[in-house]
N, C-alpha and C positions, 0 to 999 in steps of 0.2 A: 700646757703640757708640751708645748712643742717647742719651747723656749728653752724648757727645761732639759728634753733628749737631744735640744742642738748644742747646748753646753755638754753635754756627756758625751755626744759623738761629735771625734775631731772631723774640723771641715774637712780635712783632708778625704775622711770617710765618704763623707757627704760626695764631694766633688767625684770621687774614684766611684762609687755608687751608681751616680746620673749616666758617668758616664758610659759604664757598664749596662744599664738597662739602657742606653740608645743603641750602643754595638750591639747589644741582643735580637740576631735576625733568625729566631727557629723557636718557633712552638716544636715541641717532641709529643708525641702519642704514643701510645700504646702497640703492641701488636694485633690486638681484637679489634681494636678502632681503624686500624690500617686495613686490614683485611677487609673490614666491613666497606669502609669508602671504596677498596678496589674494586669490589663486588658490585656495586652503583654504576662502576665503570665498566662493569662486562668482563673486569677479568678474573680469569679463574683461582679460585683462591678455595682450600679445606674448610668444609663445614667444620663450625666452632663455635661456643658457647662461652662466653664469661660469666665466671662464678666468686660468688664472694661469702657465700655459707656453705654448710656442708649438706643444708637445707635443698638449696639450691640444685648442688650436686645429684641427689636424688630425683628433683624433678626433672634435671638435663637428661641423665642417663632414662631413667622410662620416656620422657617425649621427644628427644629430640635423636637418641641412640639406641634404642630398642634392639636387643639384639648383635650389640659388637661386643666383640670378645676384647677387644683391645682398643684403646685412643691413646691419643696423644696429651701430654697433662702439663703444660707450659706455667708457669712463674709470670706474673707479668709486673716487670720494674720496667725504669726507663734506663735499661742498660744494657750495656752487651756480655758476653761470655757467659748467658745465664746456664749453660749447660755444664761448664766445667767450676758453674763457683759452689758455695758451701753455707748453708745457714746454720746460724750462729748456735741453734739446738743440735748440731752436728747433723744433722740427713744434708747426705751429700747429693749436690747436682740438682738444680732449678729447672731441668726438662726429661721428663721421664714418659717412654713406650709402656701401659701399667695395663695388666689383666682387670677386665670387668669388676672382680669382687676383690680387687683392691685400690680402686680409683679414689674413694672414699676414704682409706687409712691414707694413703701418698697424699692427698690434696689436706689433707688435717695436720699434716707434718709441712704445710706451705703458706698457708692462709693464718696471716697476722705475725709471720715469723720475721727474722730480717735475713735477705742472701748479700752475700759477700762474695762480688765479682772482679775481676780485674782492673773492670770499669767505675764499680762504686765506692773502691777507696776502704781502708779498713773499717771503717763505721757503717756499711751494707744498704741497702734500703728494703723499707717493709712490706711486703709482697699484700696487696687485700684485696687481689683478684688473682686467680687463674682460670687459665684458657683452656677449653676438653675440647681437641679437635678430632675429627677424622683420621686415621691411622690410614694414609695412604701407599699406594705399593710404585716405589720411586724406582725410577730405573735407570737415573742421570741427576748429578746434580750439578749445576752452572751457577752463575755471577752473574747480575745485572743490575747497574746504577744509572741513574739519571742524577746529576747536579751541574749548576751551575760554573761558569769556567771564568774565569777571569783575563786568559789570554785570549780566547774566542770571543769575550763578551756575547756567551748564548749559553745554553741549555749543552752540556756534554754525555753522550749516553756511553756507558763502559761495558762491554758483557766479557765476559772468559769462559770456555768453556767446560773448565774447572770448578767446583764451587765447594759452599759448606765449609769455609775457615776462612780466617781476616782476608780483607783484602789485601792488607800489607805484605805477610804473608805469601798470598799469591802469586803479587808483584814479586817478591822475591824470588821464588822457586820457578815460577813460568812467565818469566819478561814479556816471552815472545807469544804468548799465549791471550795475552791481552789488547782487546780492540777498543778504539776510540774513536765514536762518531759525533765528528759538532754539529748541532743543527742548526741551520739558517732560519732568524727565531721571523723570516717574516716571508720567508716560504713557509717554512713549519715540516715535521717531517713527511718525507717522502717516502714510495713504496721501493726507493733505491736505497733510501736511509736507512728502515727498515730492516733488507732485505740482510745489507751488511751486516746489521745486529745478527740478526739469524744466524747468518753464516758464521758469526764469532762464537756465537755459543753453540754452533755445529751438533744440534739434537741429533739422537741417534733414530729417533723413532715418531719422534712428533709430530706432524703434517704442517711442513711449510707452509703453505699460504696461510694456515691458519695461527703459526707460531707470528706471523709477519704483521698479523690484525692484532696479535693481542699487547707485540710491542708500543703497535700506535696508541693503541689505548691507553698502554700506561705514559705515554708520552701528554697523552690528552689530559689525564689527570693531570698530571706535574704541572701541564701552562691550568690550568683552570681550576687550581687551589692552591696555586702561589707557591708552589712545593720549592725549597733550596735545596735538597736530599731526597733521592727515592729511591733506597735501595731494598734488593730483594738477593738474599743471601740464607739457602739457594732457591735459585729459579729452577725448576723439576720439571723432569719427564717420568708422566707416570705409565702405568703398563695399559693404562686405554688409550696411550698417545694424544696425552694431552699437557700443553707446558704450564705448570702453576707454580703461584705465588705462595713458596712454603713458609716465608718468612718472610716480614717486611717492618723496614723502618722508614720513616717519612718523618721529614721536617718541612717547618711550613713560615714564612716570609712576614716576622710581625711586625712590619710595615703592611701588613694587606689584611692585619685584623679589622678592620673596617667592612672590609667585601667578604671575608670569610667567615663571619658569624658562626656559625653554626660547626666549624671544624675548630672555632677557637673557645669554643664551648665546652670542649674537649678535654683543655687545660688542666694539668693534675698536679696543682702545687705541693700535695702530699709527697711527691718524686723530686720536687726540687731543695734545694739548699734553704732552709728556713729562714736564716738569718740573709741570705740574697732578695728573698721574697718579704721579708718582713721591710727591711733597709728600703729597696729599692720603690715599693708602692709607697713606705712616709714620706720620701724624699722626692717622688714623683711630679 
């Protein structure tokens, strides 16, 4: 068999293949998955549930929401702009604020459909989980990344005090609004390192010290699950002054699927490129 699909695909493939899956340095997850690991870490992140029936749905909203009028009812693809794209059944927009007794129609209009983002290219991806979070009362939204730098060779943390649209974006409209802390990956960070995060993302209500412990944290995550990517877009202040992680994408170093078992378990080849995941495990 394999003599056979090496005559039908040119080496060229082959070659371009290998070497595509050695440059592949990022496991992607989910946003349910992300939240949940942050939560391990202590930081604050929206009660939320992942759901994949409408089954489901029913038993989230009696045990785990008893009494909200309102949640949050998130798309989960491995993409971004899921708020402004559009599935292919025409319901518009992959993240919806939904009353109680209609969480159930919204989520039936999501599950097993395909959304069409800016990020996933005309062909969309198939949504077979949604998130029912907490509908929390936000009083600020900011920017916060952690990745890796290539000029620094270290861990670089980004906040603005701006948030809730690309980064790119951002950078555009507020330059000067954006901070950038390298950290010295063998000091590790600091409560000075910290505190400058803080101050870039200039909460209006939050409690310092405790805004300053939770940056560490998520610093702590980043070195100790290999993370290349941790961004949180946006990092929020809600009205009990406290800063959370309303959103988050994490990528993770697959050079370190070895030590990371259990985050590489994670893996949802159903989100990635068929024909990349087919090719690249034959020719492995």
């Amino acid at each position: 068999m394999r003599g056979l699909l090496n005559k039908l695909v040119p080496r060229s493939l082959s070659v371009a293949c290998k070497w595509q899956h050695q440059q592949l340095r990022r496991l992607n997850i989910h946003e349910y998955q992300g939240a949940e690991l942050m939560g391990k870490y202590g930081v604050n992140v929206p009660k939320g549930v992942a759901v994949s029936s409408l089954e489901e749905v029913k038993e989230t909203i009696r045990d785990v929401f008893p009494g909200e009028s309102e949640l949050v009812v998130k798309s989960q693809v491995l993409a971004g702009g899921r708020g402004l794209g559009k599935f292919k059944n025409g319901f518009q927009g992959g993240v919806h604020i939904v009353k109680a007794d209609k969480i159930e129609e919204t989520v039936g209009k999501m599950l097993g459909q395909i959304l069409v983002t800016k990020q996933t290219g005309s062909q969309g991806k198939v949504v077979s989980k949604v998130y029912l979070c907490e509908k929390l009362s936000l009083v600020n939204e900011m920017y916060f990344a952690i990745m890796l730098d290539r000029t620094t060779a270290g861990p670089l943390i980004i906040a603005c005090k701006k948030g809730g649209t690309s980064i790119e974006d951002l950078a555009e409209k507020f330059p000067d609004l954006i901070i950038k802390v390298p950290i010295d990956v063998f000091k590790g960070i600091t409560d000075e390192d910290a505190a400058k995060i803080v101050d870039g993302l200039a909460p209006k209500v939050a409690d310092r010290n405790n805004s300053i412990e939770q940056v560490k944290k998520l610093y702590k995550l980043f070195c100790e699950c290999d993370c290349t990517l941790l961004e949180i877009n946006p990092i929020a202040e809600t009205s009990d002054k406290q800063l959370v992680a309303a959103d988050a994408k994490l990528n993770f170093d697959d050079n370190a699927s070895f030590r990371q078992k259990e985050i590489f378990a994670l893996r949802d080849p159903t989100q990635e490129d068929p024909r990349e995941v087919w090719l690249c495990l034959f020719f492995s």
